[in-house]
N, C-alpha and C positions, 0 to 999 in steps of 0.2 A: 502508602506502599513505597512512593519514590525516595522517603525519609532514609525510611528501614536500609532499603537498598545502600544508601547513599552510607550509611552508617557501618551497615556491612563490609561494603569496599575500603572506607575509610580505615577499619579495622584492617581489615587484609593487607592494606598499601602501609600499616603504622609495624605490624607484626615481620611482611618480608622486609620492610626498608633497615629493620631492626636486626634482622636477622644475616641480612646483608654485610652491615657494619661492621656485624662482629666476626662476621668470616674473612673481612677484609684487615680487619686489624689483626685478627689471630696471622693470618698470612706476611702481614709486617712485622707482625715479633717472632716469626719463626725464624723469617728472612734475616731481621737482625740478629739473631740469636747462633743460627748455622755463620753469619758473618763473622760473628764475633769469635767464634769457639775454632773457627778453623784461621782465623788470624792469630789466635793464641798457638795451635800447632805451629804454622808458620816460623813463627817465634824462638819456641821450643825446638826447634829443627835446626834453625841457627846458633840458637846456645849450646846445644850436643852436638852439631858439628866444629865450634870451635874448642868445645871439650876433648872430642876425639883430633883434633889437629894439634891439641896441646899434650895431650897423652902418648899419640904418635911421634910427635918431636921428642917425648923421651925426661919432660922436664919436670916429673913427681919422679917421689920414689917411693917404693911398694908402700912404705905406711901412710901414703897421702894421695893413695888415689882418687880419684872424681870420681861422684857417679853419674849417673845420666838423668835426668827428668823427664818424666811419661806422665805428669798430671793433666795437662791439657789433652793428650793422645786421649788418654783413659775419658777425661771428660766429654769429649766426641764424641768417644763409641758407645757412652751410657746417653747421649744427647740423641745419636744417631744424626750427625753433623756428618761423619765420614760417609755415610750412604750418598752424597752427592758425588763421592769422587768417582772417576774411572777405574774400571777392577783393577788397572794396571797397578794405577799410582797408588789403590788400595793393598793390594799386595806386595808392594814396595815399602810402603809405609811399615806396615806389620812385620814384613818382615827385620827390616831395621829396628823396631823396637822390642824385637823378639830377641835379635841378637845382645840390644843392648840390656836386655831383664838379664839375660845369661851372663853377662858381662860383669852386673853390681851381684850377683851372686857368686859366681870366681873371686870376684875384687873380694867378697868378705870370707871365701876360704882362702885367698893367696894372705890377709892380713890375720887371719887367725892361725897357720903355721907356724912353728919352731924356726923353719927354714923355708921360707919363699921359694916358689916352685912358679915358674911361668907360667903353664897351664893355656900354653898357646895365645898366650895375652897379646904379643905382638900382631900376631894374624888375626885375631881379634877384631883386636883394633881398627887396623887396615881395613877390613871387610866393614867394619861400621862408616868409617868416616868415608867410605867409596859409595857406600849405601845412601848415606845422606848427601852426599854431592848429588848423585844422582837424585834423589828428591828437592833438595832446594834450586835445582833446574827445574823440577818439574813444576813447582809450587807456583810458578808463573799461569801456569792455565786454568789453576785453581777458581 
């Protein structure tokens, strides 16, 4: 009878210790995983705000404008990496990338025109690259 027992537990202690591990590692590649994807934002946040700092100074011209890059953004929100941030800085974020979707869609009607039409490109702009100023401040609390 003390076998059985012994054997029993043995099982029980082999099954949660097993089961343990794996929720523990699941928990470090998530952990890695949200690190990694929002260090990639990060990233991406500095490259479109040196985008819009160079488009604000003025120095393309209509047939060579820049677009913006949202593949790490996008990859977040299909990760669910952004759900760690504050609604704040969530709503910040989205919105900057909202403006900038709008932005590379102007940019390919302002380039498929006869005659280029601003189409409020300047304020555009402006509002983008003030957007992400304000986010790569904020990307410090991240």
């Amino acid at each position: 009878m003390s076998s059985s027992l012994d054997t029993i537990l043995s099982v029980v202690a082999t099954v949660c210790g097993s089961i343990a591990i794996f929720l523990v590692q699941d928990w470090i590649r998530n952990r890695r995983q949200r690190r990694t994807l929002i260090a990639a934002v990060k990233t991406e946040i500095e490259a479109n705000l040196a985008v819009a700092r160079r488009l604000n100074a003025g120095y393309e011209t209509v047939f060579e404008l820049s677009h913006f890059e949202n593949n790490a953004y996008r990859n977040g929100l299909v990760a669910g990496a952004m759900a760690a941030l504050s609604k704040q800085s969530f709503e910040l974020l989205s919105r900057a990338y909202d403006m900038m979707a709008m932005h590379d869609k102007q940019t390919l009607v302002i380039q498929s025109e006869w005659v280029p039409r601003d189409r409020g490109y300047r304020e555009r702009i402006t509002l983008i690259e003030s957007l992400l100023t304000k986010i790569s401040e904020d990307t410090a609390s991240w």
